[in-house]
C-alpha positions as a LaTeX table, in Angstrom:
\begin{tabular}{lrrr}
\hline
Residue & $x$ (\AA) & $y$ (\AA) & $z$ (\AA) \\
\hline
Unk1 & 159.62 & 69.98 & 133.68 \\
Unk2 & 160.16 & 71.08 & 130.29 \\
Unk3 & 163.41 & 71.95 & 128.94 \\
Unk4 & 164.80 & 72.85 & 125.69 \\
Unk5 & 168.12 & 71.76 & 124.77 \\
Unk6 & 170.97 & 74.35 & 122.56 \\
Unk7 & 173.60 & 72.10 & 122.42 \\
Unk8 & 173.11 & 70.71 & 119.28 \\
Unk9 & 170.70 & 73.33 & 117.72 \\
Unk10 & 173.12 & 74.03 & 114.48 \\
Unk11 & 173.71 & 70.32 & 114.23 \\
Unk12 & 170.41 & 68.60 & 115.46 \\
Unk13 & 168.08 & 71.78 & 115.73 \\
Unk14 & 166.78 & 72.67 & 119.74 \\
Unk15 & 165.72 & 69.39 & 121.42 \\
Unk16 & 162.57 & 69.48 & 123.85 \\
Unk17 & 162.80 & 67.03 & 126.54 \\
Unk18 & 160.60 & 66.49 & 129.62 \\
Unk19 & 163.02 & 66.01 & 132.73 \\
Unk20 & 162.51 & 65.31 & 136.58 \\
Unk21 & 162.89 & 68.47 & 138.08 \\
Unk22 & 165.36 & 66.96 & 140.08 \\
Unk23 & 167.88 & 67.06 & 137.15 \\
Unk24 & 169.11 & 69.86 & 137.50 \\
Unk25 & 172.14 & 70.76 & 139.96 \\
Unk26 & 173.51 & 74.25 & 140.11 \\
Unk27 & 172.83 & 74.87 & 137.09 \\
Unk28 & 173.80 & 72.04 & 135.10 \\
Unk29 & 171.37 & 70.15 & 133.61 \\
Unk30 & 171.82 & 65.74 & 133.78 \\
Unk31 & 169.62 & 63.85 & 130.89 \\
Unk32 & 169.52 & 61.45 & 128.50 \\
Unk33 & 168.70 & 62.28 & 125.00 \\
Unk34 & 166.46 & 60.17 & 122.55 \\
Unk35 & 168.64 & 57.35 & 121.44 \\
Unk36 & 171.70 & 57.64 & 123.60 \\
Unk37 & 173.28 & 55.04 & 125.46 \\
Unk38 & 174.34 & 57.38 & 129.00 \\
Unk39 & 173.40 & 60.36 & 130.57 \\
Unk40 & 174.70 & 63.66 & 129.40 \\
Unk41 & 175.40 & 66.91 & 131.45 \\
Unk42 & 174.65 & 70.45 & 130.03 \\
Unk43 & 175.79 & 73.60 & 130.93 \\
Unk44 & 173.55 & 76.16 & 132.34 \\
Unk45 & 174.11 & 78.06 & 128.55 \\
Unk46 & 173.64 & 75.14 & 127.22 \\
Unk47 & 169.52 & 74.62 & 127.61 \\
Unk48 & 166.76 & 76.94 & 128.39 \\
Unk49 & 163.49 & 76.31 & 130.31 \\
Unk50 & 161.78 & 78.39 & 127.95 \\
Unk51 & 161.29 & 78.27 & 124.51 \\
Unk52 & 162.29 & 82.03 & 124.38 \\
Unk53 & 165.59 & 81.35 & 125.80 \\
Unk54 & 166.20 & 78.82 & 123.69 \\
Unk55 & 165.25 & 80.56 & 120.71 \\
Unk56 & 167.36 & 83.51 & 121.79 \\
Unk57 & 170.41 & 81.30 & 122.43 \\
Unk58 & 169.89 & 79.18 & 119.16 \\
Unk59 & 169.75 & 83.02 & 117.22 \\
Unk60 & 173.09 & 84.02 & 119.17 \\
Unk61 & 174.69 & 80.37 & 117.95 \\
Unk62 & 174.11 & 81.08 & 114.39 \\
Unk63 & 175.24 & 84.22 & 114.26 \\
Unk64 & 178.22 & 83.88 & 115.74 \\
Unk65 & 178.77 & 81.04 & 113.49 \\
Unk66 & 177.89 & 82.66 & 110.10 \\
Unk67 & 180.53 & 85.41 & 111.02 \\
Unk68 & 183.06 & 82.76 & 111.98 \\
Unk69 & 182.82 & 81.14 & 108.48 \\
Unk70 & 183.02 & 84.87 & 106.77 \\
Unk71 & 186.13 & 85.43 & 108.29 \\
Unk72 & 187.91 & 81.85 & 107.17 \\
Unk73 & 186.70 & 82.83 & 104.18 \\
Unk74 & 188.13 & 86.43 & 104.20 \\
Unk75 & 191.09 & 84.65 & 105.06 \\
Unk76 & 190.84 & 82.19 & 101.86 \\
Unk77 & 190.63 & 84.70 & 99.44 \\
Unk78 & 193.63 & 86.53 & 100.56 \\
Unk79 & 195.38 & 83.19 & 100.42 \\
Unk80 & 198.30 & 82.78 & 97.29 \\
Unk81 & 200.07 & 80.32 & 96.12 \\
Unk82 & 203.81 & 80.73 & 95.04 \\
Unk83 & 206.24 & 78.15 & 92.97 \\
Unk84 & 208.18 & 76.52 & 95.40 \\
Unk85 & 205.58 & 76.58 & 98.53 \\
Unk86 & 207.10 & 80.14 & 99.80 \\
\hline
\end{tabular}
């Protein structure tokens, strides 16, 4: 069964793995990923077993990020500094 991972898709970009269909329980998904030492568990929001989905999810992810980092830097610029750190 294919399956595309989200996790990591700002970090590491949307991982494609091939899993035993059996790895998934309720939901959650149980896999290794390339080069780690243990399984891993993902949350149903957390993969997609389409590339659609994943796209979708990846999309969401990045723009919910990009507005996070607009408002710490909203928050920057109204920042001042004072003698004597009041």
């Amino acid at each position: 069964m294919k399956i595309w991972i989200t996790k990591y898709a700002l970090s590491r970009g949307i991982l494609v793995l091939d899993v035993a269909s059996d790895a998934v329980t309720e939901g959650y998904l149980w896999c290794r990923l390339p080069g780690a030492l243990m399984n891993d568990s993902f949350e149903p929001k957390e993969w997609a077993d389409s590339w659609e989905g994943a796209l979708a999810r990846a999309e969401k992810m990045r723009r919910d990020k990009i507005a996070s980092l607009r408002k710490q830097i909203m928050k920057l610029e109204k920042t001042t500094f004072s003698e004597g750190g009041e």
